[in-house]
N, C-alpha and C positions, 0 to 999 in steps of 0.2 A: 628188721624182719628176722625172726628166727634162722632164716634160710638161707639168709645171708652169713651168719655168725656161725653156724654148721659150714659151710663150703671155708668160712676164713679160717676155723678151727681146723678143716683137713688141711686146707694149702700150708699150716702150720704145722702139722705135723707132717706132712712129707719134706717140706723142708728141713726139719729136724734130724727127720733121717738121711739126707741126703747131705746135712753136714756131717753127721755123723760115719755115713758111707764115706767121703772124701777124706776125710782125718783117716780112717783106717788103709784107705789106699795109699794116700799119700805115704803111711810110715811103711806101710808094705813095701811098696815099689820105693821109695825114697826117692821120688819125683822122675823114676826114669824114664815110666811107662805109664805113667798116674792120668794124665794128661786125655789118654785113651778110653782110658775104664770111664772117669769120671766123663767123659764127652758120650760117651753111649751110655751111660745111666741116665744122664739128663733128656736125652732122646727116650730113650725108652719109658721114662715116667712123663714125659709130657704126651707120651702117642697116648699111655694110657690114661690119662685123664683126661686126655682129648675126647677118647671114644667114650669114657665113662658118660660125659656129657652130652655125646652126639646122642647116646639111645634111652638117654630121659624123655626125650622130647614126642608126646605124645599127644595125639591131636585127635578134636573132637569133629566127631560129622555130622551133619543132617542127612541121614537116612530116607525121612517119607514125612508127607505135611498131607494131612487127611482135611480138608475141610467138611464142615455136618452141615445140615439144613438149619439149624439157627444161629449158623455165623462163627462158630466157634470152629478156631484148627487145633489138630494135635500132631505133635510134632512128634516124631521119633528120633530118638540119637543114636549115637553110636561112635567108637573111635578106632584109629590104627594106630597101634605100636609096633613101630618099623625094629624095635627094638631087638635083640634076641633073647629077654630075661623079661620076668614078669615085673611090672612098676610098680611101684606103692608108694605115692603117695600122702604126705599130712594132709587131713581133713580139711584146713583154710585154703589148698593149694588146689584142688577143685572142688568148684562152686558155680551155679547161677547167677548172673548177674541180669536183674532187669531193669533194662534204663529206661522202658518207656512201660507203662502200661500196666497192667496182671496177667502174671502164669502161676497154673496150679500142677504142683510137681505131683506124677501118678504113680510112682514106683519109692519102696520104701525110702532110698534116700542115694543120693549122688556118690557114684564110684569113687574109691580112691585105689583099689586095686586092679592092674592093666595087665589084664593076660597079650603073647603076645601075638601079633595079624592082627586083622581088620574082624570086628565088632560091631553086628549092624540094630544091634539093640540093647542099649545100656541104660536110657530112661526114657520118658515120655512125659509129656507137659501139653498142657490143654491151653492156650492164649486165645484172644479177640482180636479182632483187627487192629488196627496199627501201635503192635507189640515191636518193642525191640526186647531182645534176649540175647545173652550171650554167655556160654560154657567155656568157663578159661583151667583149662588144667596144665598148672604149672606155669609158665611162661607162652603156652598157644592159647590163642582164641578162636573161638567158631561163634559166628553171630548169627540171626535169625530177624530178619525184618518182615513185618508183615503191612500191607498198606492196601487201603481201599481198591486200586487197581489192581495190587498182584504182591508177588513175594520174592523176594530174594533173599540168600543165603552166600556168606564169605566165609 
């Protein structure tokens, strides 16, 4: 996956720098105090990729499920980025997925940019009874099951 070889490309290059950061302390201090810097830069670069990570993760909602008089729902979406920056996105990395049945997407075309808070209307999709759907962005999913007796949502 692309997405994979971008995240191994950065872990690459901060490493790079971070042998590089070491090599220059090391001749600086000449191992007196080296010990210290290089143990809080290695902290300090893993908090921040820690968090870089935490606030990608942006999750899709079911909003509202409208059923009509001939059988047809429409579902509304929506998401929250718990984030504090706006997300964006590759276009492969949120999509519809449906495993069971037909949906007809009613908005021009599925998000890849995540302003950020809670979003209670980002597309909308007309499906039939016993639909499965599922809006994965990024590494979340939000699924939509619809069934003769009733509907649920994870």
């Amino acid at each position: 996956m692309k997405g994979d070889s971008n995240v191994r490309k950065k872990i690459l290059a901060m490493s790079l720098n971070i042998s590089i950061y070491s090599m220059t302390i090391v001749l600086l201090f000449r191992l007196k105090n080296a010990w210290i810097g290089l143990s809080g830069l290695h902290i300090l670069l893993f908090l921040v990729f820690w968090y870089r990570q935490k606030t990608r993760n942006v999750r899709a909602t079911v909003e509202n499920i409208e059923k009509s008089e001939d059988g047809y729902y429409c579902i509304t979406w929506g998401y929250i980025n718990p984030g504090r920056s706006i997300i964006k996105v590759r276009q492969e990395e949120s999509c519809l997925l449906v495993k069971k049945g037909t949906a007809l997407l009613l908005t021009k075309s599925i998000p890849i940019v995540f302003e950020r808070g809670h979003h209670r209307f980002a597309i909308q999709t007309i499906v039939k009874e016993n639909v499965e759907i599922e809006w994965v962005i990024g590494n979340m999913r939000t699924s939509y099951v619809s069934a003769s007796v009733g509907e649920s949502t994870s």
